[in-house]
C-alpha positions as CSV (number, residue, x, y, z in Angstrom):
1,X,60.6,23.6,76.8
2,X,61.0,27.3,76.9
3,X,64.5,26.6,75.8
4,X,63.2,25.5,72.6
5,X,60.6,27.7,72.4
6,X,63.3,30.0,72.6
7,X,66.0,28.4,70.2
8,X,63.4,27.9,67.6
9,X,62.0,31.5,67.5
10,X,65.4,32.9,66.9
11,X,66.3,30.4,64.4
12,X,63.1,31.2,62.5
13,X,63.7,34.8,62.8
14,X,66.9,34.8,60.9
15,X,65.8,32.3,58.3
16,X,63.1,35.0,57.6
17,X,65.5,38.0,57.8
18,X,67.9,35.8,55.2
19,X,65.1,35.1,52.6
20,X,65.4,39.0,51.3
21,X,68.8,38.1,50.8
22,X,68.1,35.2,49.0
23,X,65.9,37.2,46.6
24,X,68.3,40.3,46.3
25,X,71.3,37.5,45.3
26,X,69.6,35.9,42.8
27,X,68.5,39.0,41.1
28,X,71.3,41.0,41.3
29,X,73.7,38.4,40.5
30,X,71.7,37.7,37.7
31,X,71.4,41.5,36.2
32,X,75.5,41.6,36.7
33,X,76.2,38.8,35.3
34,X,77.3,36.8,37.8
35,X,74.5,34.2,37.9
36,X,73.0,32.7,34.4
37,X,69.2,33.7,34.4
38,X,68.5,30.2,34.5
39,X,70.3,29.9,37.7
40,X,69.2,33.1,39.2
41,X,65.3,32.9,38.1
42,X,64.6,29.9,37.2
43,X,66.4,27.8,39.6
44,X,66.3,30.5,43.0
45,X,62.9,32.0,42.1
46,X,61.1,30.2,40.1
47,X,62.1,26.7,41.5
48,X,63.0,26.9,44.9
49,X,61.4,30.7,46.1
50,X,58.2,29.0,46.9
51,X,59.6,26.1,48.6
52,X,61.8,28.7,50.8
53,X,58.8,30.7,51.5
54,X,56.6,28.0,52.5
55,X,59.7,26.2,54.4
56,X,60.4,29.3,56.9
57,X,56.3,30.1,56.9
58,X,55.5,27.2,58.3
59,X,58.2,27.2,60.7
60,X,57.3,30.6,62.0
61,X,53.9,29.7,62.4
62,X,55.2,26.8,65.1
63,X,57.3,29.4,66.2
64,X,54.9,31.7,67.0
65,X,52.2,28.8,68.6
66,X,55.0,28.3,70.8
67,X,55.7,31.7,71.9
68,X,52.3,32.5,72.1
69,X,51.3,29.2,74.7
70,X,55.1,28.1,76.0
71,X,55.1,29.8,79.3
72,X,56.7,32.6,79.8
73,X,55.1,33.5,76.9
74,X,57.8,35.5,74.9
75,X,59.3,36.5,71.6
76,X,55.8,36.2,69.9
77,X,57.5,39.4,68.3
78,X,60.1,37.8,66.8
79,X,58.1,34.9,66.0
80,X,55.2,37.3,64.1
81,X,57.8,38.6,62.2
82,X,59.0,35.5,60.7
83,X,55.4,35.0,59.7
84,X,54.9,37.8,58.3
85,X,58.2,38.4,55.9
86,X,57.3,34.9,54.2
87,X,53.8,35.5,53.9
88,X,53.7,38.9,52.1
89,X,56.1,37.4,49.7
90,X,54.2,34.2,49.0
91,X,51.0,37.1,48.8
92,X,52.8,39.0,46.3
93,X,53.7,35.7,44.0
94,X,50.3,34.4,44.4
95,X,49.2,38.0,42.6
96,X,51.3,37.9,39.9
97,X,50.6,34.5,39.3
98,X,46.7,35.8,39.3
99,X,47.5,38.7,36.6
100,X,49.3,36.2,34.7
101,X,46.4,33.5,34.2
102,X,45.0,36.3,32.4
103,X,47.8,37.6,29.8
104,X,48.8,34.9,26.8
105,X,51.9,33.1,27.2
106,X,53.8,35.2,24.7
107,X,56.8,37.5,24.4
108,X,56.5,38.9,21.0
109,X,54.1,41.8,20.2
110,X,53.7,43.7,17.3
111,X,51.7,46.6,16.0
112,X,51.6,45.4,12.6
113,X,51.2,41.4,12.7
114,X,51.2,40.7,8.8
115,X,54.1,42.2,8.7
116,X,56.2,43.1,11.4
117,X,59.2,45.1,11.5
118,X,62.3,43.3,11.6
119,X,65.3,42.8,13.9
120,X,68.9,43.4,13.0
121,X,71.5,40.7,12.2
122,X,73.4,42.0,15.4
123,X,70.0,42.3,17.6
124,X,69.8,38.2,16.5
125,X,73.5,37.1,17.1
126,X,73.4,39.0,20.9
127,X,69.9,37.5,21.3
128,X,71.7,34.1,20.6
129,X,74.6,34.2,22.9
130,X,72.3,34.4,25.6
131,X,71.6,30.3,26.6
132,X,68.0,29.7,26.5
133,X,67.4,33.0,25.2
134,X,64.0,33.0,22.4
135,X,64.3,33.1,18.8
136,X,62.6,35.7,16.5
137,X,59.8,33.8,15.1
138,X,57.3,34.5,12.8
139,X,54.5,36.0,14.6
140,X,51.4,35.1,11.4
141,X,52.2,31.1,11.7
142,X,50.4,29.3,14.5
143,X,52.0,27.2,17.0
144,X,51.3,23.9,18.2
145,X,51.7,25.0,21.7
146,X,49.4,27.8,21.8
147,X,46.6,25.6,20.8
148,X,46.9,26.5,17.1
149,X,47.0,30.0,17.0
150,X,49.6,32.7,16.2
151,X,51.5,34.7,18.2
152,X,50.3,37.7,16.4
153,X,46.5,36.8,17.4
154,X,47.4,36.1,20.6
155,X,49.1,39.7,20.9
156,X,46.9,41.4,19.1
157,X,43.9,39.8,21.1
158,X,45.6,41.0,24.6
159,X,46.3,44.5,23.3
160,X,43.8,45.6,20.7
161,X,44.1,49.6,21.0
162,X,47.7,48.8,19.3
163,X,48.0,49.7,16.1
164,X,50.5,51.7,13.4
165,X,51.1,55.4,14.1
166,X,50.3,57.3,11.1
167,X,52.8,61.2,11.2
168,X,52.8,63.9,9.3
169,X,56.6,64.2,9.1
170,X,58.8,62.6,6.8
171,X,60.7,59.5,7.1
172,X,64.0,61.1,8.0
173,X,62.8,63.5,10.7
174,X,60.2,60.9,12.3
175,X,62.8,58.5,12.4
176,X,65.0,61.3,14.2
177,X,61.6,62.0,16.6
178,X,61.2,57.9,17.2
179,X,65.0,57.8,18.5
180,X,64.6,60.9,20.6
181,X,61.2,59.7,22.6
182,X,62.6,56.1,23.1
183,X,65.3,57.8,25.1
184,X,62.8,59.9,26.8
185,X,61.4,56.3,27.7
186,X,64.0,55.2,29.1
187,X,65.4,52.4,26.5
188,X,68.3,52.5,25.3
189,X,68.7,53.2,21.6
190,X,71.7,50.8,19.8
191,X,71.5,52.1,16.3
192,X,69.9,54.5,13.9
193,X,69.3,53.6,10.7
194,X,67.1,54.9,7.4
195,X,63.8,54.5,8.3
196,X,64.8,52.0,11.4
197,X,65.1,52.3,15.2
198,X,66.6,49.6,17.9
199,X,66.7,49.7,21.2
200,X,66.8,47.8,24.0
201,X,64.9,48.0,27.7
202,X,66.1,46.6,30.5
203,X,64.4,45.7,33.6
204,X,65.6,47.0,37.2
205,X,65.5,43.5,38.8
206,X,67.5,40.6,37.3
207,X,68.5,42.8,34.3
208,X,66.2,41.0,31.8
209,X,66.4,42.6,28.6
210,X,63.6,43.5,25.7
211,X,64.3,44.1,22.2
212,X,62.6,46.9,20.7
213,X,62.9,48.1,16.8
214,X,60.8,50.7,15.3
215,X,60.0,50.8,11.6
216,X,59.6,54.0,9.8
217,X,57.7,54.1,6.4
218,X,56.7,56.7,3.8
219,X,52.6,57.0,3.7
220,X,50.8,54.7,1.1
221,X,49.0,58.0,0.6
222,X,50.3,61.2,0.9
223,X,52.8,63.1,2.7
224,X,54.1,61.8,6.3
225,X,55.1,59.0,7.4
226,X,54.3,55.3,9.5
227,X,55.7,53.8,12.4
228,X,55.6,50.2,13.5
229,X,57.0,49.0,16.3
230,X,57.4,46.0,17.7
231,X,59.0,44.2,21.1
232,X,59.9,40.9,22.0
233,X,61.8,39.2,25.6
234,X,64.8,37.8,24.9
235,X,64.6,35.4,27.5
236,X,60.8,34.2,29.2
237,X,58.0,32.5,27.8
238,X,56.0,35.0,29.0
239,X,56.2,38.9,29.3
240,X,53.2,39.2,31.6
241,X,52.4,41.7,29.1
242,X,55.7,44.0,29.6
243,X,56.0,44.6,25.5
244,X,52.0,45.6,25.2
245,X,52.1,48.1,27.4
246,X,55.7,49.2,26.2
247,X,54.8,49.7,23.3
248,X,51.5,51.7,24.2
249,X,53.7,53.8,26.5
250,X,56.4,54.4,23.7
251,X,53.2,55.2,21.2
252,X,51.6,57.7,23.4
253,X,55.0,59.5,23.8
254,X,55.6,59.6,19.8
255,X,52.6,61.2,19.2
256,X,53.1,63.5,22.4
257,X,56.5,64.7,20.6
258,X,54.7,64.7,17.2
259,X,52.7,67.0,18.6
């Protein structure tokens, strides 16, 4: 018996020492490339992660019964930290899934829902060379699947202390100031226009990208100038409300810079 005991312990303690690897693999090989994101998240993470987890977890809880009442009793050490790699994970995906019962099912957020800016033709095409990747859709029309409502509502309920940033500089030195403190943010800018910023953030893990456009408008009264922004996942159904709080962030540093 302590043969097994002792097999089964070991065994256990390298399936829990491989499921880091596991993880790391299917998000690095997704942010390089070398993994589609629907192979490296959806299928590794978001399919079978929990299955893994649970899998090895309840192995190393046998594991460690064993060690703990197979005399000699030995390698409860091991055993304990086979349990323990598992269930921190499965504790840190049960919180995310907590935070993300409460933040809408959307990927689109806007500080100007009527009418938001607009992305690029080329910010659509690399959008739609990604497989699965979402479409930029209309954000005032609701949608069947969010029971009738609009994305813009949904957004706009979820972050309500967004809103258009009102400067007193003119069009062509905000937009200059816009470029300068998305860079500060960390996203990277693709292209400079008259009155328009792009830019895209990416995220450390898995490499998912977000699409970011700022739009620079004279005052309807007088001088200065208004900025929109606006940010939206190019892959996800969900954010869990990455572009709100972008786009706070990349507010409160535009008006930092404004001064």
């Amino acid at each position: 018996m302590s043969k097994l005991r002792d097999g089964w312990v070991k065994t256990v303690w390298v399936l829990a020492l491989l499921l880091p690897v596991w993880f790391l693999v299917a998000a690095l090989g997704t942010k390089f490339g070398i993994l589609d994101w629907r192979i490296g998240f959806g299928l590794m993470v978001f399919r079978l992660g929990a299955l893994l987890l649970l899998g090895v977890l309840a192995l190393a809880v046998i594991g460690l019964l064993m060690a703990l009442l197979v005399k000699p009793r030995q390698g409860w050490q091991r055993a304990l930290v086979a349990v323990a790699i598992p269930a921190l994970a499965l504790g840190f995906a049960a919180s995310v899934m907590s935070k993300a019962k409460d933040i809408p099912p959307i990927h689109d957020i806007a500080t100007d829902i009527q009418d938001p800016p607009t992305f690029s033709q080329a910010v659509i095409d690399a959008r739609a060379a990604i497989g699965g990747s979402n479409p930029i859709a209309p954000m005032n029309v609701p949608v069947p699947a969010l029971k009738g409502k609009t994305v813009g509502e949904l957004g706009k309920a979820a972050n309500p202390d967004l809103a258009p940033l009102a400067l007193s500089l003119a069009v062509p030195e905000a937009t200059k100031l816009v470029a300068e403190a998305a860079k500060a943010e960390g996203l990277k800018v693709t292209s400079t226009g008259d009155g328009v910023v792009e830019a895209v953030a990416e995220t450390f893990w898995f490499g998912f990208k977000d699409d970011v456009v700022f739009r620079i408008r004279p005052a309807a009264t007088g001088a200065g100038s208004v900025v929109d922004i606006r940010s939206t996942s190019r892959v996800g159904m969900s954010d869990l409300g990455a572009n709100g709080k972008r786009i706070g962030a990349l507010s409160a540093a535009i008006k930092a810079k404004a001064g």
